[in-house]
C-alpha positions in Angstrom: 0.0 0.0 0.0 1.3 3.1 -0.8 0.4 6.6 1.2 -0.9 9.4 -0.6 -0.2 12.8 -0.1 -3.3 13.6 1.9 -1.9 10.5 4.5 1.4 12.7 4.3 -0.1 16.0 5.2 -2.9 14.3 7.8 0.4 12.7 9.5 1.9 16.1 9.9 -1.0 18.0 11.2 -1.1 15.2 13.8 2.4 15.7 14.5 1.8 19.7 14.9 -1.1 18.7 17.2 0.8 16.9 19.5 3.8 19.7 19.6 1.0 21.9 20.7 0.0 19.9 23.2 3.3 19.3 24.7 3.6 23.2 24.7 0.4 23.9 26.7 1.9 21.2 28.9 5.1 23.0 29.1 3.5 26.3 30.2 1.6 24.7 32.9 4.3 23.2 34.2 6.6 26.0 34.1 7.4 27.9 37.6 9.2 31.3 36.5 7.9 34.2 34.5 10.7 33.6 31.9 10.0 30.0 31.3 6.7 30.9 31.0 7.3 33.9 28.5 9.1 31.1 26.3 6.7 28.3 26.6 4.6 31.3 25.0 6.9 31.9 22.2 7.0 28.7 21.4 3.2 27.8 21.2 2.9 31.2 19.1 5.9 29.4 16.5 3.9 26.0 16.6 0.7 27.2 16.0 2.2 29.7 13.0 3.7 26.4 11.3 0.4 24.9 11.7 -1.6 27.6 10.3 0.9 27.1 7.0 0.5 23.7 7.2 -3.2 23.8 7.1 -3.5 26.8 4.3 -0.7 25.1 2.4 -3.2 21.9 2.1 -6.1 24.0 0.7 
């Protein structure tokens, strides 16, 4: 069986999905104002690939 490109893009979607989730994870966790500040910057640069990820696949 061979994977299509939609099996290619759903797999990396997933993949962002789960980064995201172990970001929010992250910032709950943290216990300082600057590991919190860049748990923030990080969700913002996950969730900016994932936005380009999903328009890309329109």
């Amino acid at each position: 069986m061979t994977r299509t490109d939609t099996h290619f893009k759903n797999d990396a979607i997933d993949a962002l999905e789960k980064i995201r989730v172990i970001l929010q994870a992250a910032l709950f966790l943290t216990a300082t104002d600057s590991e919190r500040d860049v748990s923030l910057v990080l969700m913002g640069l996950a969730e900016e690939v994932a936005i380009c990820v999903l328009e890309a696949n329109r």
